[in-house]
C-alpha positions, 0 to 999 in steps of 0.5 A: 505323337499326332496318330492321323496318317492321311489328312485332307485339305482344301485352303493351305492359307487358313485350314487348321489341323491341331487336335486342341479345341478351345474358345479363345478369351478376347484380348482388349485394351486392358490386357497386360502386355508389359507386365512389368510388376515386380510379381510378373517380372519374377514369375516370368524369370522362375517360370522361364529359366528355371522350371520351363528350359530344363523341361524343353531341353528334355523335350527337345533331346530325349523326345525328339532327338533335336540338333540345331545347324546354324545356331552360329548365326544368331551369335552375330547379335548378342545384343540385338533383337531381332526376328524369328520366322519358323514353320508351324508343324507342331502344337506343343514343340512350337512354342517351346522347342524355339527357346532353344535357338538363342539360349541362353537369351529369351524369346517372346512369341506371337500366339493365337489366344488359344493358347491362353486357354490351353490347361495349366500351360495357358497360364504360364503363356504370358510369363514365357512371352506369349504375346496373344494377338490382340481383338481390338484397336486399344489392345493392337496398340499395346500389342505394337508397342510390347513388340517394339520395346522386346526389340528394343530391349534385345529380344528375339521375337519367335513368329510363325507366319504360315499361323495354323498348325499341320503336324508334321507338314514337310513343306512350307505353305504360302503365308501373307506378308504381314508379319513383315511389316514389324522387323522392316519398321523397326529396322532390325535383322530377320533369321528363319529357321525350319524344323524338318523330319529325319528317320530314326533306326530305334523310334517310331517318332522322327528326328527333328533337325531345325536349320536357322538361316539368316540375316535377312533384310528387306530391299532397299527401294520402295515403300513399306508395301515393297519392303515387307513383300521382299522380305517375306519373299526371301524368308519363304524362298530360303524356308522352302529349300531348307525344308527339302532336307526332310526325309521322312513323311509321318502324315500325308497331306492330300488337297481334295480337289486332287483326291477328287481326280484320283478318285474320278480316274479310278472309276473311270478305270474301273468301267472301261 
């Protein structure tokens, strides 16, 4: 558990506040994002299904006490890809916990090189379905395409748009729109869901109840610019409201130009 009380922020688009420091391999045109070898296809079954979810459901339920609402949902598409958006509050539950929501389908996950980087786990990343953000034009393509062809073989695509980690952030901070622009292209439903934090009698550590919502699509008149702005709208809208449900605040987020006026109030008191 992160065992910082009090963090201070300045830019709620771009500060990052996860504890892991790495740096990143580049992702060119020669990196593999189909991997559809024999070897990789079923090394991605053994990891995922077999040595990954049992650990997951552990640290789903056991460390975190995790219950789900609105699982019911996402069985409306059986079959179907589709798009996950969620809020990004924890380094290692992110990018497990979101297995969870569609079991017993499987999720392949935008992530930040980083993760590739990560011991032991970084190398796992491809074969649980990371699909690192790319660093050049050849590799964007490819990214592209890997993301089209998941959809199109009826996979739910995990992203988090809010794109750095605050542990623990009770609310939903503002994200750009482009992350849209994939489920408004391919013209596939949008579900978000919102991890938030609840008192527990006998653990310091909260419970983590995530509340799925969904579908959502883009509207109907307008250009790509238009559609993939309302679709965000909606999702952010309705993420904002569900995060009201925490009820515990495990780290205190403070922006600095607040502290500063607090604190230029309490010299001011402080002199008369």
């Amino acid at each position: 558990m992160d065992k910082r009380t009090v963090i201070y922020y300045e830019d709620e688009l771009n500060e990052e506040f996860s504890t892991f420091t790495t740096t990143p391999p580049k992702i060119t045109s020669s990196y593999d994002y189909e991997r559809k070898s024999l070897g990789k296809r079923l090394s991605r079954f053994f990891l995922y299904r077999i040595v990954m979810y049992p650990v997951v459901v552990f640290y789903g339920r056991v460390i975190f006490g995790q219950k789900i609402i609105g699982k019911e949902k996402l069985k409306k598409y059986p079959k179907d890809g589709y798009f996950l958006y969620g809020n990004h509050t924890q380094p290692l539950g992110d990018a497990l916990l979101q297995t969870r929501l569609p079991w017993p389908r499987s999720t392949y996950i935008l992530v930040h090189p980083n993760n590739l980087a990560i011991p032991v786990l970084g190398k796992w990343t491809p074969a649980l379905g990371g699909l690192p953000l790319p660093d050049e034009m050849g590799a964007y393509k490819n990214f592209l395409a890997a993301i089209k062809n998941r959809i199109r073989e009826g996979h739910p695509v995990v992203i988090y748009p809010e794109a750095h980690i605050w542990p623990y952030y009770t609310k939903i901070r503002p994200f750009l729109d482009t992350a849209f622009r994939y489920p408004v292209e391919l013209g596939v439903p949008s579900f978000c869901f919102v991890n938030t934090y609840h008192k527990r009698k006998f653990f310091k550590r909260p419970r983590l109840i995530t509340y799925i919502d969904g579908p959502f699509f883009p509207p109907e008149e307008g250009g790509l610019r238009e559609k993939k702005k309302g679709l965000r709208d909606q999702i952010f809208e309705r993420m904002t409201e569900l995060a009201k449900e925490s009820d515990v605040e495990v780290i205190k987020y403070i922006k600095k130009t607040d502290a500063d006026m607090s604190s230029d109030v309490r010299k001011e008191a402080a002199h008369g």
